[in-house]
Wavefront OBJ file of the C-alpha trace (Angstrom):
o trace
v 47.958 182.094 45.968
v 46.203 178.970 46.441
v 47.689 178.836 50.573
v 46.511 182.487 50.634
v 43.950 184.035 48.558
v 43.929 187.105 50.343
v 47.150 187.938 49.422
v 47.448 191.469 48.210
v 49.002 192.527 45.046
v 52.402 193.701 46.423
v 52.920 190.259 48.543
v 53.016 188.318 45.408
v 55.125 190.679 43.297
v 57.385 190.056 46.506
v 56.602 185.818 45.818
v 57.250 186.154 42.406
v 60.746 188.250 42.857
v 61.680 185.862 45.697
v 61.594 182.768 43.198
v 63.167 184.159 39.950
v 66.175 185.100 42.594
v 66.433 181.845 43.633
v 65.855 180.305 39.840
v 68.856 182.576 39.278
v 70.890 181.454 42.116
v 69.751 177.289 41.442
v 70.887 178.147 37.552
v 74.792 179.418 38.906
v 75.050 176.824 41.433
v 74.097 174.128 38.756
v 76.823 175.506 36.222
v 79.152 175.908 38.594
v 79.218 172.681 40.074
v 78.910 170.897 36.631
v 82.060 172.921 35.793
v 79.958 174.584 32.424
v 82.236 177.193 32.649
v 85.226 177.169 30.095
v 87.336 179.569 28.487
v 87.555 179.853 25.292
v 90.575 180.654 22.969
v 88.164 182.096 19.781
v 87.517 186.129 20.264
v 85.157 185.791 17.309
v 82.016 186.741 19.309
v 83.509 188.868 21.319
v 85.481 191.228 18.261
v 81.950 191.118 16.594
v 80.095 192.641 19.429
v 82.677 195.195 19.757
v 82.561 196.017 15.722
v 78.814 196.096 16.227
v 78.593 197.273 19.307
v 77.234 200.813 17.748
v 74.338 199.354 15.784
v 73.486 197.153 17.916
v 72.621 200.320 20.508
v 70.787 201.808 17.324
v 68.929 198.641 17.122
v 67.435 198.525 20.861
v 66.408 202.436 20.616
v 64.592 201.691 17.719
v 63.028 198.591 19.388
v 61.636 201.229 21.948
v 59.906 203.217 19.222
v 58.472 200.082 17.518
v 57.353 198.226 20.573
v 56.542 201.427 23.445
v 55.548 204.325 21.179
v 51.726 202.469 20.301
v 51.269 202.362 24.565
v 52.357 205.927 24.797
v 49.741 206.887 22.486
v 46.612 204.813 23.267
v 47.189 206.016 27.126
v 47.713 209.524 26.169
v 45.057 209.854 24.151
v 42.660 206.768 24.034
v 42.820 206.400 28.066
v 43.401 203.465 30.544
v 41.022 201.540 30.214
v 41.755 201.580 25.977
v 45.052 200.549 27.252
v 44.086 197.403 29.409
v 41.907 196.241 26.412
v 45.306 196.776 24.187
v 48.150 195.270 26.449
v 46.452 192.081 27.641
v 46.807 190.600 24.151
v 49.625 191.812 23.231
v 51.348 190.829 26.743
v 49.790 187.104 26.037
v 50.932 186.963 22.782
v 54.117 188.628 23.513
v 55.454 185.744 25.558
v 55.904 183.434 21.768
v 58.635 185.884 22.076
v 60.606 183.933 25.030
v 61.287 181.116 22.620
v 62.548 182.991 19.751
v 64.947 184.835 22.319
v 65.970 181.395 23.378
v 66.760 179.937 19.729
v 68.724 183.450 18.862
v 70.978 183.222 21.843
v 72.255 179.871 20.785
v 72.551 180.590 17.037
v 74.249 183.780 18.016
v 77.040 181.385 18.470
v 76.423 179.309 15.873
v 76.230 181.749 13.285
v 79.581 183.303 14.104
v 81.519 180.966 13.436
v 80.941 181.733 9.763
v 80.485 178.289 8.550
v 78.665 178.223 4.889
v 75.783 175.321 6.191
v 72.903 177.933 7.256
v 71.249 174.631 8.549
v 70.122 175.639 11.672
v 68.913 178.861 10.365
v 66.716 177.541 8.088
v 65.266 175.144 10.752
v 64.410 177.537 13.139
v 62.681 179.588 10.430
v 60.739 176.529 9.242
v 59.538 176.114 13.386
v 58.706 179.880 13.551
v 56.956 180.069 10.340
v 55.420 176.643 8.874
v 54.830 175.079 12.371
v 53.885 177.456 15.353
v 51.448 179.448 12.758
v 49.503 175.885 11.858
v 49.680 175.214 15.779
v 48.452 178.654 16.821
v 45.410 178.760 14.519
v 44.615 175.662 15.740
v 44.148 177.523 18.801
v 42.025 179.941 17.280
v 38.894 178.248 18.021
v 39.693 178.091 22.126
v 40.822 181.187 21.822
v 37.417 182.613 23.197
v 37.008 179.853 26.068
v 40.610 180.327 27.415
v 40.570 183.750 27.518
v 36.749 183.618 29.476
v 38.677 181.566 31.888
v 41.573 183.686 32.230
v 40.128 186.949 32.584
v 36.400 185.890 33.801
v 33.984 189.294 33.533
v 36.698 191.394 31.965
v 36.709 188.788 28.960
v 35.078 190.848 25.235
v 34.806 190.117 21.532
v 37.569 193.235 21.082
v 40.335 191.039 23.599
v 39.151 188.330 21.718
v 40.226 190.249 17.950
v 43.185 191.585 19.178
v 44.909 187.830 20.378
v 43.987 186.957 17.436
v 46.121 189.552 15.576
v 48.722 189.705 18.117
v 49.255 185.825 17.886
v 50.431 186.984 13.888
v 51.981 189.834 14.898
v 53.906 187.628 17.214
v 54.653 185.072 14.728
v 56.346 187.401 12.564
v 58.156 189.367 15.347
v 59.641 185.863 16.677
v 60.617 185.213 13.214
v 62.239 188.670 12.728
v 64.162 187.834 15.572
v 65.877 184.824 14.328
v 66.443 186.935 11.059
v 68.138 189.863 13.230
v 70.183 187.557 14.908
v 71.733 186.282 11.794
v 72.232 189.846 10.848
v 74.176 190.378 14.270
v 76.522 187.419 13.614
v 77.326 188.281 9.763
v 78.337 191.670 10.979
v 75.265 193.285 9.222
v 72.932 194.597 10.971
v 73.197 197.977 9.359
v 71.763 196.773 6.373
v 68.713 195.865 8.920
v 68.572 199.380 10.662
v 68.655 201.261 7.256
v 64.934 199.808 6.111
v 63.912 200.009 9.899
v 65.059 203.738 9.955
v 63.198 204.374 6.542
v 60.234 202.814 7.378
v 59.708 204.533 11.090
v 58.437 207.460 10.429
v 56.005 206.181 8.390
v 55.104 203.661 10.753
v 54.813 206.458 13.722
v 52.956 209.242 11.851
v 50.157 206.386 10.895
v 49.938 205.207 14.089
v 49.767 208.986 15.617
v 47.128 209.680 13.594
v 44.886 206.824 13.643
v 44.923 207.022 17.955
v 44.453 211.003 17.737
v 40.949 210.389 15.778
v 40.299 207.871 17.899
v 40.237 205.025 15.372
v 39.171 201.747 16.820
v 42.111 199.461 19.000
v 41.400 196.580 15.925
v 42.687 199.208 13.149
v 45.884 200.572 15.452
v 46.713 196.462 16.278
v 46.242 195.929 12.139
v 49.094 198.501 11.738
v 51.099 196.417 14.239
v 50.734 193.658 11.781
v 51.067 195.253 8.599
v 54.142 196.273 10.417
v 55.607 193.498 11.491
v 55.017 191.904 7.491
v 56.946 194.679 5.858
v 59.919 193.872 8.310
v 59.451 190.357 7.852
v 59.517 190.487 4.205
v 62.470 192.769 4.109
v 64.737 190.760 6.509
v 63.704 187.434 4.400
v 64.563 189.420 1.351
v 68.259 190.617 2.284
v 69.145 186.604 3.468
v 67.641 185.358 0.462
v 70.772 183.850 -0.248
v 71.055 181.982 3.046
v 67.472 181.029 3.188
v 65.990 178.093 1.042
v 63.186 178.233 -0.499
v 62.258 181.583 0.950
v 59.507 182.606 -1.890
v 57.616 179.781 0.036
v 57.547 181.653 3.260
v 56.555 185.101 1.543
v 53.312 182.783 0.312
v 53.200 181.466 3.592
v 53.074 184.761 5.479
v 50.625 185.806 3.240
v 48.315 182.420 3.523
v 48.594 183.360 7.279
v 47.162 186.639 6.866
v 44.234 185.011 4.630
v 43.557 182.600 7.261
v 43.483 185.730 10.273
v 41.196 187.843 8.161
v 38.913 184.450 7.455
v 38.673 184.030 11.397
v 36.921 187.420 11.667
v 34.417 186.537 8.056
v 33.777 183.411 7.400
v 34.469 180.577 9.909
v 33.844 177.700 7.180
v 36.836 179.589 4.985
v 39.074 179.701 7.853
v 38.694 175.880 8.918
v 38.764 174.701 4.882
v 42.690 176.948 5.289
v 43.722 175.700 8.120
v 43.054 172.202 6.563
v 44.612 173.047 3.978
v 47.616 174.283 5.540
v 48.276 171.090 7.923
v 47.857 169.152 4.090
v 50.743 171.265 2.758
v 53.070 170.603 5.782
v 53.147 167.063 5.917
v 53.329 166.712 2.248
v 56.567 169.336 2.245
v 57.857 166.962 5.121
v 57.492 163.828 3.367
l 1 2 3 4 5 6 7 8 9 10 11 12 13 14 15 16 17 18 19 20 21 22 23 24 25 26 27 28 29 30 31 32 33 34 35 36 37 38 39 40 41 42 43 44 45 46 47 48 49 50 51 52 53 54 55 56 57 58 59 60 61 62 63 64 65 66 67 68 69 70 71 72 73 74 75 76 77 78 79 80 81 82 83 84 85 86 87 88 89 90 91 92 93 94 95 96 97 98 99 100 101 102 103 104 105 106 107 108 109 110 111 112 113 114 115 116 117 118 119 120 121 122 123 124 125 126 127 128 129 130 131 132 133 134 135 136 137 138 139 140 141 142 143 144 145 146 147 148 149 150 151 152 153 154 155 156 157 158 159 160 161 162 163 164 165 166 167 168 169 170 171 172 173 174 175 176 177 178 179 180 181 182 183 184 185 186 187 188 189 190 191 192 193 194 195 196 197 198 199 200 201 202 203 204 205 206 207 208 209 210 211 212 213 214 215 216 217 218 219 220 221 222 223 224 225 226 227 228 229 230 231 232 233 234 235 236 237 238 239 240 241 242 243 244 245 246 247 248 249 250 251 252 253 254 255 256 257 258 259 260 261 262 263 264 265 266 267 268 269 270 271 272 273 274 275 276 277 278 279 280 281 282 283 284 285 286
């Protein structure tokens, strides 16, 4: 872009293809040559993917009603442009997402093993839910100059209230997927579907009809949220066992809501919270 900035739309798709082919391509040569790959005598991972291999399909078409069906509905009946205004937060706030992916891939291996020390599970959990929440609403206050630089003219207040309850939303989603992971590796993910299946159609018919009477894009992204808590709470409650301390991180999660409705009311509130909160995190890691 910046040795042609007349480049049209389809040459740097073609650009950006071009170089995740040859990341790919760098990545194999590098493991190959560093002889990373080894054979293992364990079938532990693989037996539990084929014991689970049925829920886990259950668990990605359900991840296409939960994550697709709002889109569906806000182009259908809201229109494009309603759309734009939607995705561009959520796509921003989405990509938290790449790092919680990241941490579950390797403690999909760590967890099934089914060793007793839940160690690394509770660490990650304390990253995805003490420390990027007190980071991100640290952020808050850019919020409104990055995003003016990003998307220049486009830039409004209602892109501005929707990162800020996407960055939640994707809090809790990147925490939920730490939580599902552990569920994959224990050989219970069921017990994760069943609440997931009960609380669909709720979720749906709510969402259906706030975009058919054309409620605003802040009260369909709210739903997102309240959402993503109920699953949050859930999946925390079932590994309540594994997890220390996890009453803390139900008052956390709730502090974090607090401190997201305080951003939109009263500024002074939300700064004397997020004070509050860094206060509470170094004394815990004292």
């Amino acid at each position: 872009m910046l040795y042609d900035s007349k480049s049209t739309l389809d040459n740097l798709l073609l650009i950006s293809t071009y170089l995740k082919v040859f990341t790919i391509f760098a990545m194999l040569i590098l493991i190959i040559l560093n002889n990373l790959i080894k054979i293992s005598d364990t079938n532990i991972l693989i037996n539990n993917l084929k014991k689970n291999s049925k829920w886990l399909t259950l668990n990605n078409i359900l991840v296409q009603f939960y994550d697709i069906f709002d889109k569906y509905l806000i182009k259908i009946f809201l229109g494009p442009i309603a759309l734009a205004t939607y995705s561009i937060p959520q796509q921003l706030t989405g990509k938290l997402s790449i790092f919680s992916k990241g941490f579950s891939a390797i403690l999909l291996t760590i967890f099934s093993k089914k060793t007793k020390n839940n160690k690394d599970l509770n660490q990650s959990i304390k990253v995805f839910l003490k420390i990027t929440p007190a980071f991100i609403f640290l952020l808050f206050p850019f919020y409104s100059v990055l995003l003016n630089l990003w998307l220049g003219d486009e830039f409004n207040q209602n892109i501005l209230d929707l990162t800020k309850i996407f960055s939640l939303c994707g809090i809790f989603a990147s925490t939920s997927h730490i939580l599902v992971t552990k569920f994959e590796a224990s050989q219970t993910l069921r017990r994760n579907l069943k609440f997931e299946f009960i609380l669909m159609p709720f979720f749906l018919i709510i969402l259906y009809t706030l975009v058919y009477i054309n409620y605003s894009l802040i009260y369909i992204a709210s739903i997102i949220l309240i959402k993503e808590s109920i699953l949050l709470f859930l999946r925390l409650n079932f590994l309540k066992k594994e997890i220390k301390n996890v009453f803390h991180y139900y008052l956390y999660s709730i502090f974090f809501i607090m401190m997201l409705y305080m951003s939109f009311k009263n500024e002074f509130f939300f700064y004397f919270l997020e004070i509050a909160l860094l206060i509470s995190l170094i004394k815990n890691d004292k």
